[in-house]
N, C-alpha and C positions, 0 to 999 in steps of 0.2 A: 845236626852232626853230633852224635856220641863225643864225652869229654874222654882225650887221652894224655896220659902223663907226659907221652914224650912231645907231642905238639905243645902240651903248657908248657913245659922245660927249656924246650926249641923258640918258643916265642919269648918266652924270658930272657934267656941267655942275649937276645937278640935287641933286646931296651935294654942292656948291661946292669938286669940282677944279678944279685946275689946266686951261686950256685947251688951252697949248699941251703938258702934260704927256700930255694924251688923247690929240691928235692925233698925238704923236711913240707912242706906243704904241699907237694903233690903228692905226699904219703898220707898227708890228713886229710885233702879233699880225697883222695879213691874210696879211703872205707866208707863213707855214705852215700859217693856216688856207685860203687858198685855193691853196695850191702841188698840185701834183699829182705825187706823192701827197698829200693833207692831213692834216697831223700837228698834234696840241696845240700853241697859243704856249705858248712858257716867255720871260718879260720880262727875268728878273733870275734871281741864285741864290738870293736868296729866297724868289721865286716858285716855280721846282723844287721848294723844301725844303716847301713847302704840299702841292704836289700830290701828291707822293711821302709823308707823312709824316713827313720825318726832319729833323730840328730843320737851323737854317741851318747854327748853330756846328758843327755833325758834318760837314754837305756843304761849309762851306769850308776845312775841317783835309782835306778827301779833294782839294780841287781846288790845295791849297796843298802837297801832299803830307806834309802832318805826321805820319806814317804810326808803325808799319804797321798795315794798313787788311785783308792776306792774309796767312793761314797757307799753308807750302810746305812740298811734300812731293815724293819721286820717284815715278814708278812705271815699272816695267820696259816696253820697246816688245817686241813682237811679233819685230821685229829687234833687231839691238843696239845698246845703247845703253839710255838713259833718259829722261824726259820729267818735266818739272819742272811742277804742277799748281800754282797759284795759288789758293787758296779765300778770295772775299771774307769780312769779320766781315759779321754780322747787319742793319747799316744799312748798308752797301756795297750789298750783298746787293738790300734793298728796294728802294734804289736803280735800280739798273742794272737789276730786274727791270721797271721800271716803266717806263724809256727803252726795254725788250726790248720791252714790251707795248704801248705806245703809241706808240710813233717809231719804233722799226725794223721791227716787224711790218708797218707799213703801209706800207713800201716795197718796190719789186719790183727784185728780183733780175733779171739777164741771163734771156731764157729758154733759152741754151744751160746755164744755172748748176741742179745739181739736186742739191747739197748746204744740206742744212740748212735744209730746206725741209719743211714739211707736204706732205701727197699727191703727194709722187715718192720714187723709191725708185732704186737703182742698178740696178734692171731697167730700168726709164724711163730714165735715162743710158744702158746698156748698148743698148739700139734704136735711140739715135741712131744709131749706127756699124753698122749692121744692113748684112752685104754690103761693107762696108770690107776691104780688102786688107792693110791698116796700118791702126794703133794706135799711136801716137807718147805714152807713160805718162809724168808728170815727176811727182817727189815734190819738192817744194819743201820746203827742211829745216827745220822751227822753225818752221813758216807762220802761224803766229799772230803771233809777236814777231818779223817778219819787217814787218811791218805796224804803222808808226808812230803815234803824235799828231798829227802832221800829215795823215796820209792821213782819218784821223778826221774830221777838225774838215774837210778836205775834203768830207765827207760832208753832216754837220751844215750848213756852209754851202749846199753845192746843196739843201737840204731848206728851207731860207728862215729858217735862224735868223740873229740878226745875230751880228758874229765875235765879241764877246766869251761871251755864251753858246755859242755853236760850241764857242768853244774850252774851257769850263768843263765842256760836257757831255765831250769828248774826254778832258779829262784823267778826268772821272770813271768811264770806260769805259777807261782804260788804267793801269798799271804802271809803274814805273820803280825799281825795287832796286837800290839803291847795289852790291853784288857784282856785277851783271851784266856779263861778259867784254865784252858789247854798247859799253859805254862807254871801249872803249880805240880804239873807230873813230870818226874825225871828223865821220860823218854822224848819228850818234846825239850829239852836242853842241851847244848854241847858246851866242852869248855870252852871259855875264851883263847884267843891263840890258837885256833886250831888250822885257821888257813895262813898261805903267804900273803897274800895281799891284806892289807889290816884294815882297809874299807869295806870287806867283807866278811870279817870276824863279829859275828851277832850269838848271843846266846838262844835266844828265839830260835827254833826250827818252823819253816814255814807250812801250811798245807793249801790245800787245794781250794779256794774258793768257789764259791757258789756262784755264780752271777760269772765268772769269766769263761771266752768261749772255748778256751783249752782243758777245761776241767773234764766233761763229758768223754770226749776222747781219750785223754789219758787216763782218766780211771778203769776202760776198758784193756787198755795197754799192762798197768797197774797189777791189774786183776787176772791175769792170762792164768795162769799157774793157778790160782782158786774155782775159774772154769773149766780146767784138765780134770 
């Protein structure tokens, strides 16, 4: 059965909630249940932590970055050089697989985009260009952590969540290691102070990890407007 506001409202009112508590939350689940794509509401982080499984106190130590949260390792590139793999723990892990499975999968990628996609292959990319004279190839370096929290929570908000979830799902889908060279450039900084909540006031700007399974999809997400 399709979710409707006034059946939530009607069953509310009826376990003696809150009224205006219904209505301010049957305004914030409609936009992602009726957004196109339409993805699960998530109200709160409490809320997440229900539907994922994973206790609150674990998903607000992940969004607060009380870390660490990934095992890191190298592995050798193809070229030279190395590639630095991030591997969530266990409830990281359920996490973000469950934002893969239910919120990112149901959004659509560019359809000139044919990475990271079920039923396309680089035979399907390579057809586009069928009969091209030029090939113009850019390897974007680090393209993962190249791709901010902020680009994130851009996402999350065109998807109809409101910004404090936005931005809680974002950090929960992003990184941020204190080592990272990343943080000797000004645009990977904010000030401090800049949110309400003070457990979540970090200078660090997070990005996108290698090794997490939300990284792939959302860089497609990320990326829409650079495939236009």
């Amino acid at each position: 059965m399709p979710w409707s506001s006034q059946r939530y409202i009607t069953n509310g009112l009826a376990e003696g909630r809150d009224p205006e508590l219904l209505k301010t939350a049957a305004i914030q689940i409609a936009r992602p249940v009726y957004g196109n794509p339409a993805v699960p509401a998530v109200l709160t982080l409490a809320h997440l932590a229900k539907r994922c499984g994973v206790s609150y106190v674990k998903i607000r130590q992940i969004v607060a970055r009380h870390g660490p949260f990934y095992t890191y390792f190298r592995i050798r590139k193809r070229s030279r050089g190395h590639r630095m793999i991030s591997v969530p723990d266990a409830e990281l892990l359920q996490v973000q697989k469950w934002i893969h499975t239910y919120i990112l999968s149901k959004a659509k990628a560019h359809p000139a985009c044919f990475s990271f996609q079920t039923k396309t292959s680089i035979r399907d990319c390579a057809a586009q260009h069928r009969g091209a004279k030029w090939i113009i190839k850019i390897d974007i370096s680090a393209f993962f952590g190249s791709i901010s929290e902020r680009d994130a929570f851009d996402v999350f908000t065109r998807l109809g969540y409101c910004r404090l979830v936005a931005f809680e799902l974002a950090r929960i889908v992003t990184d941020a290691p204190r080592l990272s060279t990343r943080y000797s450039a000004a645009p990977w900084k904010r000030p401090l102070g800049s949110y309400n909540i003070s457990a979540y006031n970090l200078q660090n700007v997070g990005f996108l990890p290698q090794g997490a399974p939300t990284s792939p999809l959302l860089s497609n997400l990320v990326m829409f407007d650079v495939d236009s």
